[in-house]
Backbone as CSV, one residue per row, in Angstrom:
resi,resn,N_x,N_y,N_z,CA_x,CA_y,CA_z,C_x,C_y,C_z
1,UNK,-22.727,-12.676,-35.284,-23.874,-11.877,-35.668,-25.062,-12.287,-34.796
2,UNK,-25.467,-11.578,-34.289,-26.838,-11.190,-33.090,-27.819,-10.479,-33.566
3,UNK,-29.129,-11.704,-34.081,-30.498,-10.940,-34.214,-31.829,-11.385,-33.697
4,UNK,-32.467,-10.382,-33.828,-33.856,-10.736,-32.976,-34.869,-10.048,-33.633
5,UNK,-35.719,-10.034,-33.263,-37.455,-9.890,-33.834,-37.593,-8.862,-32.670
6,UNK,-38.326,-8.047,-32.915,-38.905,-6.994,-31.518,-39.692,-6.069,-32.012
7,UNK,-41.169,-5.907,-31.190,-41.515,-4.755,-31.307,-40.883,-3.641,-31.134
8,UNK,-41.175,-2.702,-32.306,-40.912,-1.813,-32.278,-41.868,-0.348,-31.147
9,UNK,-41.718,0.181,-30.276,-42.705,1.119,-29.680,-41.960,2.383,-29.644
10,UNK,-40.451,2.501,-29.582,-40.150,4.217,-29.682,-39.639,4.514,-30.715
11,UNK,-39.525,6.034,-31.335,-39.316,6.611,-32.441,-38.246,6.801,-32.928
12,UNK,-37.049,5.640,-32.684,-35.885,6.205,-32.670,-35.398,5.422,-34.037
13,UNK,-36.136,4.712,-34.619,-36.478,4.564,-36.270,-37.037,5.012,-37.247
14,UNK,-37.912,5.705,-36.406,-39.200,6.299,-37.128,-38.307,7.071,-38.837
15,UNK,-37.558,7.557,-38.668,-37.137,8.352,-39.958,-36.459,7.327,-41.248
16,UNK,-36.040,5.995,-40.496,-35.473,4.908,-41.371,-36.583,4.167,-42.315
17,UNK,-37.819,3.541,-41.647,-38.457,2.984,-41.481,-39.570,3.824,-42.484
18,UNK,-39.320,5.575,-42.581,-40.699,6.180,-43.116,-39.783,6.167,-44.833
19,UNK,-38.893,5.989,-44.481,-37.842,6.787,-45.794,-38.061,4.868,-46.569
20,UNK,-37.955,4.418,-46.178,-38.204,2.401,-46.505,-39.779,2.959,-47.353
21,UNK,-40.570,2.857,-46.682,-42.175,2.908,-46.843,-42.235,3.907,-48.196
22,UNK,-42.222,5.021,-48.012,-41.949,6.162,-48.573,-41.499,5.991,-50.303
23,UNK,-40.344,5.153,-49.888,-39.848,4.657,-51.450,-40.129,3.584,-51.949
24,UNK,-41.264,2.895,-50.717,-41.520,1.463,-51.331,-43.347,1.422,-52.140
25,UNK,-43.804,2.287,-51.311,-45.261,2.397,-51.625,-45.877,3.891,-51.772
26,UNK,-45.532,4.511,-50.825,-45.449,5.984,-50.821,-45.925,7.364,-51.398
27,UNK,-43.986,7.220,-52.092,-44.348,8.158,-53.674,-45.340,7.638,-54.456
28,UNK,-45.628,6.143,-55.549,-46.551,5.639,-56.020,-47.590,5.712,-55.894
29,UNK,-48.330,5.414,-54.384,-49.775,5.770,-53.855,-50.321,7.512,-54.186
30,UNK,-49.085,8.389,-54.568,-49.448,9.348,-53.907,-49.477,10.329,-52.738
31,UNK,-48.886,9.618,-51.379,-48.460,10.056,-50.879,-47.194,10.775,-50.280
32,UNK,-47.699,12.151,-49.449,-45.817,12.696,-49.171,-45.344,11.955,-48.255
33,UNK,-44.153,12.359,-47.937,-42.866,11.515,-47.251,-43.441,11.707,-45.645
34,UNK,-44.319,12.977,-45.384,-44.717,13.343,-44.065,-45.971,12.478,-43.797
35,UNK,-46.325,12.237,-44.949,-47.856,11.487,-44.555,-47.339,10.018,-44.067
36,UNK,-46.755,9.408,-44.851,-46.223,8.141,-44.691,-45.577,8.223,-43.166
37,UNK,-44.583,9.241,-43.097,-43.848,9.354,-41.782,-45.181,8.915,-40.743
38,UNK,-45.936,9.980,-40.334,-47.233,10.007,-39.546,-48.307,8.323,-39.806
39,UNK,-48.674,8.074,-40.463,-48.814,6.855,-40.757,-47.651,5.494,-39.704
40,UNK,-46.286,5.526,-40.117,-45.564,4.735,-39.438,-45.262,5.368,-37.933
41,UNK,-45.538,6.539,-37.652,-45.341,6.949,-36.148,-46.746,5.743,-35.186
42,UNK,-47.694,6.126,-35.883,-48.538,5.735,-35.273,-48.854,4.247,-34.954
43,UNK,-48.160,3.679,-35.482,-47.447,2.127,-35.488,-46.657,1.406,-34.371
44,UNK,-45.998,2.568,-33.706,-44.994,2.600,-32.752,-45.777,2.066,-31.568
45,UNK,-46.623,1.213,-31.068,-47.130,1.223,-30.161,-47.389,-0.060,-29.370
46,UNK,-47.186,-0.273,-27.896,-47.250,-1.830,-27.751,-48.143,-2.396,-27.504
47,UNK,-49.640,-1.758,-27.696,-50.975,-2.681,-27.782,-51.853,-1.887,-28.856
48,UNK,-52.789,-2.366,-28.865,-53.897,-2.231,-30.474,-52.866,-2.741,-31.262
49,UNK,-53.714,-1.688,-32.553,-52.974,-1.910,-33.975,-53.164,-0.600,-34.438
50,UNK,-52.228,-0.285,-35.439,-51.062,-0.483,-36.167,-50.205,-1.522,-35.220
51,UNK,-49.829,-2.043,-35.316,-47.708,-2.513,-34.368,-46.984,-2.991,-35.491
52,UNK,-45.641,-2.682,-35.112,-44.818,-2.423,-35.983,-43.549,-3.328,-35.329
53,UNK,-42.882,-4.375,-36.450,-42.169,-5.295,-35.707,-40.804,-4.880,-36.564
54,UNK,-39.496,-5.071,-35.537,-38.198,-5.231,-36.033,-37.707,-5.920,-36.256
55,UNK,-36.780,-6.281,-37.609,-35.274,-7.500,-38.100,-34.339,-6.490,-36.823
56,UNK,-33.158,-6.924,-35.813,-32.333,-6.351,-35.961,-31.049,-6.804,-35.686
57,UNK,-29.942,-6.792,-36.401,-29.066,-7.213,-36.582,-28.045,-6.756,-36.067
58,UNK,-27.225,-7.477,-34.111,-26.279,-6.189,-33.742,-26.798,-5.016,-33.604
59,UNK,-27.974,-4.546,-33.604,-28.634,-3.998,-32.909,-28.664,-2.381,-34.230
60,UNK,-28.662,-3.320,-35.693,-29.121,-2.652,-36.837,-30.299,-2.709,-37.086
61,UNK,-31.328,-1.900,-37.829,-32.891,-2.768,-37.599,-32.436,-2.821,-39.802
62,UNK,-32.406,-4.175,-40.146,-32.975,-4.370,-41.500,-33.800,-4.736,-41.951
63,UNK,-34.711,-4.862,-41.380,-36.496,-5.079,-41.827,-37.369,-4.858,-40.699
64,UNK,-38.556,-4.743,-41.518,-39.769,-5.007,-40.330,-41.476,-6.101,-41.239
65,UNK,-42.443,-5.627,-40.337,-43.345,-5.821,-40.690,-44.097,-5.500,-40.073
66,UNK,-45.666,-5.168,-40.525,-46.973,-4.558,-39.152,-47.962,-5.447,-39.417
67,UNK,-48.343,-5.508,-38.494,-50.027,-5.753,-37.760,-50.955,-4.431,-38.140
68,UNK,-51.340,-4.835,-38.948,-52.679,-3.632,-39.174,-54.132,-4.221,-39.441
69,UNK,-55.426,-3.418,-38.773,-56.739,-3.213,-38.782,-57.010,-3.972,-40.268
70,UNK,-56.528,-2.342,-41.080,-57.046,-2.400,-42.227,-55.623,-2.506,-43.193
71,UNK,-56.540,-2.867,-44.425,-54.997,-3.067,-45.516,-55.532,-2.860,-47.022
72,UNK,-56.595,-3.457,-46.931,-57.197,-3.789,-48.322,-58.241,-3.261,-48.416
73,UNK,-58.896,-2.392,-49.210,-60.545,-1.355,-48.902,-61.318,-2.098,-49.662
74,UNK,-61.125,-3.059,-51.105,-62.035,-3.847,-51.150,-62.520,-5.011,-50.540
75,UNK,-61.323,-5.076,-48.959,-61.996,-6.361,-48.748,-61.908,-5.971,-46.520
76,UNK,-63.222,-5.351,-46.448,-62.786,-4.775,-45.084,-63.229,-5.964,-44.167
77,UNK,-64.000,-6.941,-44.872,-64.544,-8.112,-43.733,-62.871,-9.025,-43.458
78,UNK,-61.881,-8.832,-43.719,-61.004,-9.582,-43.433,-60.407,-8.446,-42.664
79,UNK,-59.299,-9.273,-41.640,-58.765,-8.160,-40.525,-58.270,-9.350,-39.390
80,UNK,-57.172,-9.052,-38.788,-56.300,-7.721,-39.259,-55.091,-8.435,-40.383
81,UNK,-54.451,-7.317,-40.492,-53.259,-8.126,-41.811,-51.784,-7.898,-41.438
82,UNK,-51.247,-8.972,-42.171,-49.629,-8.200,-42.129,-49.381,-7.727,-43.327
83,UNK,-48.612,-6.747,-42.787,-48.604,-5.668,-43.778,-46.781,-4.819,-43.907
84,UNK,-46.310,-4.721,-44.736,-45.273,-4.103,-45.151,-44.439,-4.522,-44.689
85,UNK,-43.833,-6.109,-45.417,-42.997,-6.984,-44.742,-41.698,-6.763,-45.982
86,UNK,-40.834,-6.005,-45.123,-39.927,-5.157,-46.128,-38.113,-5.589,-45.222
87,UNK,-37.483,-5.843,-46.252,-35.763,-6.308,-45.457,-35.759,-4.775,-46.427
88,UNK,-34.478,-4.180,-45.840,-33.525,-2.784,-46.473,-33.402,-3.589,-47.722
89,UNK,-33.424,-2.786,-48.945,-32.785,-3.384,-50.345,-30.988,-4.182,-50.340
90,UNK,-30.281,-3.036,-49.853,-28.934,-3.614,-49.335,-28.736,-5.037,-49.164
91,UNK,-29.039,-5.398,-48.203,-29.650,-6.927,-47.537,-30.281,-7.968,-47.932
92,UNK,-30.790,-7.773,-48.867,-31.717,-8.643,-49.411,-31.208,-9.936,-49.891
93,UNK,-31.975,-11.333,-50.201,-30.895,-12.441,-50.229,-29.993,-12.430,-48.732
94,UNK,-30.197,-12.391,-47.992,-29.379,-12.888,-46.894,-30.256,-13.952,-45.839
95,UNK,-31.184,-14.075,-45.874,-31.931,-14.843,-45.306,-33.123,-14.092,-44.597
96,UNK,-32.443,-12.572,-44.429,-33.296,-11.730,-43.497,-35.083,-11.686,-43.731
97,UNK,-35.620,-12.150,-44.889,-37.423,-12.102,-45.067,-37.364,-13.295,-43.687
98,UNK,-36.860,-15.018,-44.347,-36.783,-15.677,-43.972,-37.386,-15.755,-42.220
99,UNK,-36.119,-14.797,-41.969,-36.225,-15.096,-40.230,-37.263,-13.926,-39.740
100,UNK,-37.482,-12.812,-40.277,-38.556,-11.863,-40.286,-40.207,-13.306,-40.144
101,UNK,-40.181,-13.589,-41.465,-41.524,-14.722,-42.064,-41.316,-15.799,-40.527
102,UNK,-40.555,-16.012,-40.101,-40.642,-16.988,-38.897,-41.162,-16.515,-37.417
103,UNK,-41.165,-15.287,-37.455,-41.870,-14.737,-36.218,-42.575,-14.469,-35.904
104,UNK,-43.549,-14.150,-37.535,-44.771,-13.778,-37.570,-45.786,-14.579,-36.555
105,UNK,-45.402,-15.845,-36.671,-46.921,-16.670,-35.909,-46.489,-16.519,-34.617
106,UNK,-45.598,-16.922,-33.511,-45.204,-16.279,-32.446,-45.819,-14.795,-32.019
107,UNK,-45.346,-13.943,-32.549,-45.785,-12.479,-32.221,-46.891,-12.165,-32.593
108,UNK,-47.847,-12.766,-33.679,-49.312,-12.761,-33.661,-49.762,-12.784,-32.707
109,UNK,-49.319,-14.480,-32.082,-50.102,-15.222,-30.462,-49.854,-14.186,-29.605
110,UNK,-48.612,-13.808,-29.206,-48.838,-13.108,-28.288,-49.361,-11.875,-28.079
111,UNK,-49.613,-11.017,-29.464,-49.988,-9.603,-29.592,-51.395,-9.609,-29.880
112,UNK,-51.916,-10.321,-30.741,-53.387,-10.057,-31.150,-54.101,-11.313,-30.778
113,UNK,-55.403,-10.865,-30.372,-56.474,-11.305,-29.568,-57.232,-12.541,-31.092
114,UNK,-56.442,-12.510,-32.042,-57.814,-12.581,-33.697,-57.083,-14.451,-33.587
115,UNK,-57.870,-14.869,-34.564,-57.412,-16.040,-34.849,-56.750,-16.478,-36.150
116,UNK,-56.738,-15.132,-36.438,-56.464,-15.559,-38.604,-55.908,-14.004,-38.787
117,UNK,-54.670,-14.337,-39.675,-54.451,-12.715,-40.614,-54.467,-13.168,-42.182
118,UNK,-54.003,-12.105,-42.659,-54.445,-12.013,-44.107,-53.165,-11.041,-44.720
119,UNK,-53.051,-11.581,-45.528,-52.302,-10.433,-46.596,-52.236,-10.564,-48.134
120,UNK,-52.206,-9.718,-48.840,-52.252,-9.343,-50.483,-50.855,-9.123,-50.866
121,UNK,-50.356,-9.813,-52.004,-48.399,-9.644,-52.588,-48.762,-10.566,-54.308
122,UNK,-47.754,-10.096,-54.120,-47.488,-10.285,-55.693,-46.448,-11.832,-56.120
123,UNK,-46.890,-11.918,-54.662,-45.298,-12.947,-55.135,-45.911,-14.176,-54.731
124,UNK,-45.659,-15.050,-55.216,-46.196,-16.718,-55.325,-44.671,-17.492,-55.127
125,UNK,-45.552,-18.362,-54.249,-44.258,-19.332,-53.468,-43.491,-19.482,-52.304
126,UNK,-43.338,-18.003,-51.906,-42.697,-17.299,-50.697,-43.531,-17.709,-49.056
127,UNK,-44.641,-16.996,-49.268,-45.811,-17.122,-47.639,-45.982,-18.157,-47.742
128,UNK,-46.549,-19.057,-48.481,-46.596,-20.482,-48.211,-45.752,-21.734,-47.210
129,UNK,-44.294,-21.056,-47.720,-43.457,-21.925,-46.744,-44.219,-21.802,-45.332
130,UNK,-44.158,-20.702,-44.984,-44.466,-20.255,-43.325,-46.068,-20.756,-43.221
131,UNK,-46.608,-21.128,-43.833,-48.258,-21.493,-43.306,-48.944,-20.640,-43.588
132,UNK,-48.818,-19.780,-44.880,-49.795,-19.085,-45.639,-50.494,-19.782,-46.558
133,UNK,-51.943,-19.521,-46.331,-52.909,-20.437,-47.548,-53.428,-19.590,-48.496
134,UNK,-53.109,-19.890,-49.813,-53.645,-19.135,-51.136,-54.774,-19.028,-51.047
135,UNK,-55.867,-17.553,-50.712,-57.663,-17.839,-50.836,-57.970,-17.834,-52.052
136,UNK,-56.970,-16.375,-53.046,-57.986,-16.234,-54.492,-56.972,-15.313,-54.960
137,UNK,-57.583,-14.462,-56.151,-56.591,-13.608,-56.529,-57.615,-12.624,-56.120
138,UNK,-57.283,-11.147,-56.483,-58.740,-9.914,-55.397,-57.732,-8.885,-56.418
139,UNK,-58.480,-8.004,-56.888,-58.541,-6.911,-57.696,-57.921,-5.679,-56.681
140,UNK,-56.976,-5.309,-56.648,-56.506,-4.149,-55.043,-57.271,-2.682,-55.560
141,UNK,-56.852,-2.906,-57.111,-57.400,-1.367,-57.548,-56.135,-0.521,-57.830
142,UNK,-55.062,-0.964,-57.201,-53.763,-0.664,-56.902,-53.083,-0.426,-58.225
143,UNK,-51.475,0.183,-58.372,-51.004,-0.053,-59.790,-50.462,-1.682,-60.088
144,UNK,-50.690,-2.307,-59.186,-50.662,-4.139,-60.074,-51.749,-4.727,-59.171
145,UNK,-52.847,-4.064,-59.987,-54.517,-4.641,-59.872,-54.626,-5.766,-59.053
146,UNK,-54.572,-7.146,-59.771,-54.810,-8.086,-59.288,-53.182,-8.990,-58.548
147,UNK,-53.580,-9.035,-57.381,-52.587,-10.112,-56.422,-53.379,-10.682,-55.994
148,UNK,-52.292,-11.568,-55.080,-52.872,-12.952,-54.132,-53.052,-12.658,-52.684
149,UNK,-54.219,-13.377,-52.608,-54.858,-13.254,-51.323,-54.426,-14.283,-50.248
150,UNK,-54.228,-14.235,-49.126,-53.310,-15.627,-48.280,-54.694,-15.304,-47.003
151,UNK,-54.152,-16.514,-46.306,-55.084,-16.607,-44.964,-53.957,-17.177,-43.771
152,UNK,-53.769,-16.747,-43.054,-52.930,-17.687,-41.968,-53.172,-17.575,-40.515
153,UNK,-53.642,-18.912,-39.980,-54.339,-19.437,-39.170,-53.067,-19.544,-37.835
154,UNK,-53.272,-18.370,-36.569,-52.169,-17.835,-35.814,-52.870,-18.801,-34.767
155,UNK,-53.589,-19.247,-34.176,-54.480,-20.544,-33.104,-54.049,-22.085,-33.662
């Protein structure tokens, strides 16, 4: 078994990847399957932000995660974040977050110019391994209001 981490820049996921999103945050938010689609197209790209990173396995993609601007509207002085760090349900328990969560600081350095990201989850215990620091808990507004706020220091 052969896997790697890679930006993602052409569209030849784009329909896997919107249909993931779609059923993960998506429908819930409110949004259609086309909005979300358009949203993750624009991701596809190998400088700024959105960027959009691949799990792929044998040359399967079972997860990703992005680099995004924005993430959180109550909290716009933080930036940029990772954002939608998702293995296929299938998969899950196989180690695949794991080696996804290990690339993050690597592909930060080399992609973004910032010194710090940020992200909001629900889950306690997990980001920490990798060098995520707990800031607070932050109100999203979201349908599970209050999560945890992390800081992780990519310099």
């Amino acid at each position: 078994m052969r896997s790697c981490v890679r930006k993602i820049t052409d569209l030849s996921h784009l329909d896997q990847i919107s249909r993931w999103m779609y059923g993960w945050w998506g429908r819930e938010e409110g949004y259609s399957h086309d909005e979300v689609r358009n949203c993750m197209a624009r991701s596809f790209q190998d400088e700024g932000l959105p960027q959009t990173y691949g799990l792929f396995v044998d040359d399967a993609l079972v997860g990703i995660y992005q680099f995004v601007l924005a993430d959180l509207f109550v909290r716009p002085d933080l930036y940029p974040w990772l954002a939608n760090v998702y293995v296929s349900p299938d998969l899950r328990g196989r180690g695949f977050g794991d080696e996804l969560m290990r690339s993050v600081m690597s592909c930060a350095r080399a992609a973004l110019p910032f010194d710090e990201l940020y992200l909001y989850t629900t889950h306690r215990g997990f980001y920490e391994r990798y060098g995520w620091s707990y800031m607070g808990d932050v109100d999203t507004f979201l349908a599970q209001h209050v999560q945890r706020l992390y800081r992780l220091s990519v310099r």
